[in-house]
Every structure is written in structure tokens, then in C-alpha cells.
N, C-alpha and C positions, 0 to 999 in steps of 0.2 A: 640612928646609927646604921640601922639595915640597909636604909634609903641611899646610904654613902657609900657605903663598900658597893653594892649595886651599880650606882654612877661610876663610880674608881674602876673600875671592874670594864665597862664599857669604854669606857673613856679611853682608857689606856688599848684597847682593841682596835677601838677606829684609830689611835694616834699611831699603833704599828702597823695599819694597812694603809692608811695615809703616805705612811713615810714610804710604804715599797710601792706603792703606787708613783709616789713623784721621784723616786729612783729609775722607773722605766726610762728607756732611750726615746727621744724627740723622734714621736712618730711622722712618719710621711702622710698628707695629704693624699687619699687615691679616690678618683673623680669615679664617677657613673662611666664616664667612656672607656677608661683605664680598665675598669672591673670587667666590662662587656671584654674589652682585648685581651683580656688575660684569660676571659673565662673561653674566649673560640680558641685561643692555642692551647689551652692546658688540660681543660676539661676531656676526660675521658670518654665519656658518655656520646659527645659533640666527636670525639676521632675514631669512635668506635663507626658511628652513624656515615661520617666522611670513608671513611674505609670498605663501607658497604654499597656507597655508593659508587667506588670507582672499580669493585669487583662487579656490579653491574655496569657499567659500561664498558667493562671487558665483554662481559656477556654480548653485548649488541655488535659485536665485530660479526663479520662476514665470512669469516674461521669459522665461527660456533654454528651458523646457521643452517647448513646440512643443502645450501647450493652445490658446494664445489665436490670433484669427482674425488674416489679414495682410492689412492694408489696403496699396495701394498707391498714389501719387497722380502725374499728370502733367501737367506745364503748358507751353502752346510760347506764342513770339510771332513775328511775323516782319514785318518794313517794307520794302516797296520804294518806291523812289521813281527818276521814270522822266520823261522829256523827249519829246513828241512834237510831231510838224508831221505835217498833210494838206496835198498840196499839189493842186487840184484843175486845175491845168495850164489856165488860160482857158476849162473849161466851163462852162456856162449853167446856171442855175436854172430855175423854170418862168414866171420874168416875162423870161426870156430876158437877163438882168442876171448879168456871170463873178459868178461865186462866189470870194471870199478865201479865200485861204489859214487853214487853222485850225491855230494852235497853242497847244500847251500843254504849262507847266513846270511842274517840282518837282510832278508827279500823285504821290501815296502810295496805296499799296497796301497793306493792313493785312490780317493774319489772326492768329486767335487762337484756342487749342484749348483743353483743359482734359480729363482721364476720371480716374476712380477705377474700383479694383476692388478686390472682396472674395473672400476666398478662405478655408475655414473647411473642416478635415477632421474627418469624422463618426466616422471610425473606419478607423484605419491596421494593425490586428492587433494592439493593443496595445503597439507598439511605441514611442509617447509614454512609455506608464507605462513600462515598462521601463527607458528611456534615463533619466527624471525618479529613478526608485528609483538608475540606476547614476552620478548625479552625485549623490545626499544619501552614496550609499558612498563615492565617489571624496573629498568633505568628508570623513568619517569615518577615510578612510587618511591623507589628508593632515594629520590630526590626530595621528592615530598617528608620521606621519613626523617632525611636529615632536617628540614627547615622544619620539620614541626619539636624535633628533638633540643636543636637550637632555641626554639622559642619558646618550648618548654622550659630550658632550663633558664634562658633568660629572664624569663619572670619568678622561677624562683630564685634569681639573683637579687633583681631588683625588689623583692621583698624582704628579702634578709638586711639587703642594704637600706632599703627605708627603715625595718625595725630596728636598725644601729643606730642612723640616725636620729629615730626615735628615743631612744636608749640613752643617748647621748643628750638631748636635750633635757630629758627627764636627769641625767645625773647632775648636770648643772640645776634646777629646781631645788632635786632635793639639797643642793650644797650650799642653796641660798637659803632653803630653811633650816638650817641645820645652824648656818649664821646668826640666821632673825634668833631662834632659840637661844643660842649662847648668851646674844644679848638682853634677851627677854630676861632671862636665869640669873645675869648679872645687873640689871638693874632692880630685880625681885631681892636681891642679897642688899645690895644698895639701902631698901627700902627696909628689909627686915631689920640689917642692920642700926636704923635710924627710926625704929619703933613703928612704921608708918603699916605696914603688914604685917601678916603672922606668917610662922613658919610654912603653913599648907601652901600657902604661893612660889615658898624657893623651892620644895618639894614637884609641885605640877609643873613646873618652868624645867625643872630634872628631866623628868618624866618626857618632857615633849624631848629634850634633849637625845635622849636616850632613845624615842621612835625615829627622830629625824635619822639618829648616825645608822640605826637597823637599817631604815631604806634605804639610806645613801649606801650602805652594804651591799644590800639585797641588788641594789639598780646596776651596780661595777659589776657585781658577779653576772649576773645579767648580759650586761656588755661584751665583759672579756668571753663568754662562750658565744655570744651570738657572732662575733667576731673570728672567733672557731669553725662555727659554721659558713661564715663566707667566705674564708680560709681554705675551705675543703673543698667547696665549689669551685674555689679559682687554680686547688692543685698546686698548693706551694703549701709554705712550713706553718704548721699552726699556728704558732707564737708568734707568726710576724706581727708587728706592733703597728698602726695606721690609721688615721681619721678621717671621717668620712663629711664628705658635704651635706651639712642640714638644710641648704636651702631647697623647697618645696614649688615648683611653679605648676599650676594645676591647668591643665586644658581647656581651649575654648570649649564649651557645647555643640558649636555648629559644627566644629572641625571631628567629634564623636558621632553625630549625627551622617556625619560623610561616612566616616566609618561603619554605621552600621548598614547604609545603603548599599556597601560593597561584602557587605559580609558571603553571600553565596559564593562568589565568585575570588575570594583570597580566604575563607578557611582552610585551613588546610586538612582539619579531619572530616569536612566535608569532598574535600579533593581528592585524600586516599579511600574515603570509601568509593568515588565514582572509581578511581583507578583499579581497585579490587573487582571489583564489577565486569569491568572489560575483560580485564584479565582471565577472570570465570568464562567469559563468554567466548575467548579465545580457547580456552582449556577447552569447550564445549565444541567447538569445531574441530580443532584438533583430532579432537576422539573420533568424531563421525569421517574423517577423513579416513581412519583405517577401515571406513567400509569398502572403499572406493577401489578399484583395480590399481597394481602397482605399474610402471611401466619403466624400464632402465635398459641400461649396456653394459659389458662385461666384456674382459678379455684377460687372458692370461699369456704366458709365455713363460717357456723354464727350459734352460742348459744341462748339462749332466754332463762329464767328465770321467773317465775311471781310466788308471794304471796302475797296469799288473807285472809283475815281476817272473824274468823268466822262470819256470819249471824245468823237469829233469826230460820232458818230453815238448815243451812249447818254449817259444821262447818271449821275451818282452810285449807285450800290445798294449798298447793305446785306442780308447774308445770313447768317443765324441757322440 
């Protein structure tokens, strides 16, 4: 009786995940090339690395490189505006007649500047070229950092997507034994029925029943997260529903063997360490360069302006 409700019990669990399983919507086919397209525009990782690479090749403009001369410019203005009274206290002029009071409002006071300078070095120890060759490298790494970012994650693509597939094949196994069992279970009933066995055989024929539906459990849930995680990799909605190609074609050997003859020359984290290297070695001249004498040109040039407003004794000027 135990052995029943046990079975009842299971039965009825795979029969309700059954049914919300064949409830899902008709998943789309999505191929290895698809996945690859979708992971170079979506993938974060891959636009972060693309991003850094075309901030370096801003870098390597002829702007950045400290050839060209540096002009500077500057320009002022300034207003004052000012209230006065003379008061001449009842003295006399020279026809012996007091003198008025002089006032005067809203007087402005004006000034106005203007300079330029030029500044233009002749020869710094070569330490322009240096820094200009160690930004076209620093471009060159950051290239490399993308394809190795890229390639990076493309292999952890295509391993996720083999393990689905994998997944996938395995869920079809175990749903073929899980068939064999039922029938196994039902021809053991058959037989007990008709005296021909004893009860222990409809019992172990359960029992397989009941490991087969676990795995077959076990292998979906399996699926549907690994399926999450290539999901996440390609930067779309987790729950998209989708089947993946099981078919396996495995590589010649010779055409691996080519591969491994070219390995110095296409690793790529062999690449970025030479490119670090240089790059040191540039840093390393650089520096020695400010031992060197500076040599440049220089020029300035500056305007000035000022008006002033008449007083009780001058009157208006202008001063250039």
C-alpha cells in the first residue's frame, strides 16, 4: 500500500509538469551562427571592449600627439560706473564770481584687453614621437583586447550551447526510458495478474518507473537553466523558449594540427603580452627623454583699451 501512494504520489508530479511543459509556445530553432550574431551585438562585455577600442583610436589622432603648436587666447572687459560731486565750498574763480558746484552721474569707466600667445616646441628629446608610436600601440592592444574578449566569450557560448544540446539529447533518453519502464511495469501487472510472477516484480518495474520520471525531472530542469544561461550571454529575455541544433560535426586532425603550427603567431594573449612590452619600452624612452634639452618658440601679443570719463578738472580720454 505504501509502495502505491509513493507511485500515486510521483505519477501525478511528472503528469503536472508534463502537461506545463507541452503548454510552452513552439520554440524557434536558433542555429550556432545566430547565437554567435546575436552574442557580437548584444553582448555587453564584447561593447564595452568595442568602445575601448575606438576611444583608442581617438587617441592616435595627430590632435593628441603634442606635434602641433598651442595657441592660447585671452580676452577681459570691465565697466565701472561711478557718481561724483566737487564741492568748491564758496571759492572764487579769477573774475572773483564762487564757483558751482560740479557734479557728475552715471560717469563709465571702460577697459578692455585682449593677448594671444604662441608656443611651439622644436625638439623635446624625442619624446613626442615616442608617446605618438606608444598611443598607435596602446590602438593595436586594444584591438587585441577586443578579439580576445570576443573569443573569450565565444567559447563560452559555444559551450553552453553544446551543454543544451547535450541536455537535450539526454532529455529525449531519459523519456525513452521512462517509456520502456511503463511498459516494462505494465506488462509485470500483466503477468502478476495471470499468476505468472509475484508481486516484487510489479513493485521494481515501479520503482524503475519512478527513477526514470526523477531524471527526466532532474534533465528539464537542467535544460530550462542552462538555457538561462545562454539567454544571458546573448542579452535578451530569459524565458525566451528555443531549440538548439544537436547535430555534432567534429574536426579533421590535420586541419588542428595546422592550427597548432600557427599558434605563436594568432594567440592572442601571446600578442597582448608582446604589445605590453613595447609599450613599456616606449614608456622607458619617454622618461629618458626628459633628460634631454628642451628647444621651442614663443610669442605673445596683447591689446589694452581704457575710457575714462570726464572729471571736474579733465575731461574724456581714450587710451590705446
Amino acid at each position: 500500500m505504501k509502495h502505491k501512494v509513493i507511485y500515486s504520489l510521483i505519477a501525478l508530479v511528472y503528469l503536472a509538469f508534463a502537461k506545463a511543459y507541452a503548454q510552452q509556445p513552439d520554440a524557434s530553432l536558433l542555429t550556432r551562427e545566430q547565437a554567435v550574431e546575436l552574442m557580437l551585438e548584444n553582448n555587453y562585455g564584447i561593447q564595452i571592449a568595442r568602445n575601448s577600442e575606438i576611444i583608442a583610436e581617438n587617441n592616435t589622432s595627430i590632435l593628441n600627439s603634442g606635434y602641433l603648436p598651442s595657441l592660447q587666447g585671452t580676452a577681459g572687459a570691465s565697466i565701472d560706473e561711478n557718481d561724483s560731486k566737487t564741492d568748491f565750498n564758496g571759492a572764487l574763480d579769477g573774475n572773483g564770481v564762487p564757483r558751482d558746484d560740479i557734479e557728475i552721474n552715471n560717469a563709465q569707466t571702460t577697459q578692455y584687453n585682449a593677448g594671444l600667445s604662441l608656443n611651439y616646441t622644436l625638439f623635446d628629446g624625442l619624446g613626442r614621437l615616442y608617446n605618438f608610436k606608444r598611443l598607435k600601440e596602446q590602438y593595436q592592444l586594444s584591438q587585441l583586447q577586443a578579439r580576445s574578449t570576443i573569443e573569450t566569450t565565444t567559447v563560452q557560448l559555444m559551450s553552453v550551447y553544446l551543454e543544451i544540446a547535450r541536455l537535450t539529447e539526454n532529455e529525449k533518453i531519459f523519456q525513452e526510458n521512462l517509456q520502456i519502464s511503463k511498459q516494462r511495469e505494465q506488462r509485470a501487472q500483466y503477468q502478476f495478474d495471470y499468476g505468472q510472477v509475484n508481486k516484487l516484480e510489479v513493485l521494481n518495474a515501479r520503482v524503475d518507473i519512478n527513477a526514470d520520471s526523477i531524471n527526466l525531472l532532474n534533465a528539464r530542469q537542467q535544460l530550462r537553466n542552462t538555457k538561462r544561461d545562454l539567454n544571458l550571454l546573448l542579452n535578451r529575455d530569459l524565458n525566451q523558449q528555443y531549440v538548439v541544433d544537436t547535430t555534432v560535426t567534429f574536426q579533421n586532425i590535420l586541419v588542428i594540427d595546422s592550427f597548432l603550427e600557427k599558434v605563436k603567431q594568432n594567440n592572442v594573449s601571446l600578442l597582448q603580452a608582446e604589445s605590453t612590452l613595447q609599450i613599456s619600452d616606449y614608456d622607458i624612452k619617454t622618461t629618458k627623454a626628459l633628460l634631454l634639452p628642451r628647444i621651442g618658440l614663443s610669442g605673445s601679443y596683447g591689446w589694452n583699451q581704457s575710457e575714462n570719463p570726464p572729471t571736474a578738472f579733465f575731461p574724456s580720454t581714450t587710451m590705446d
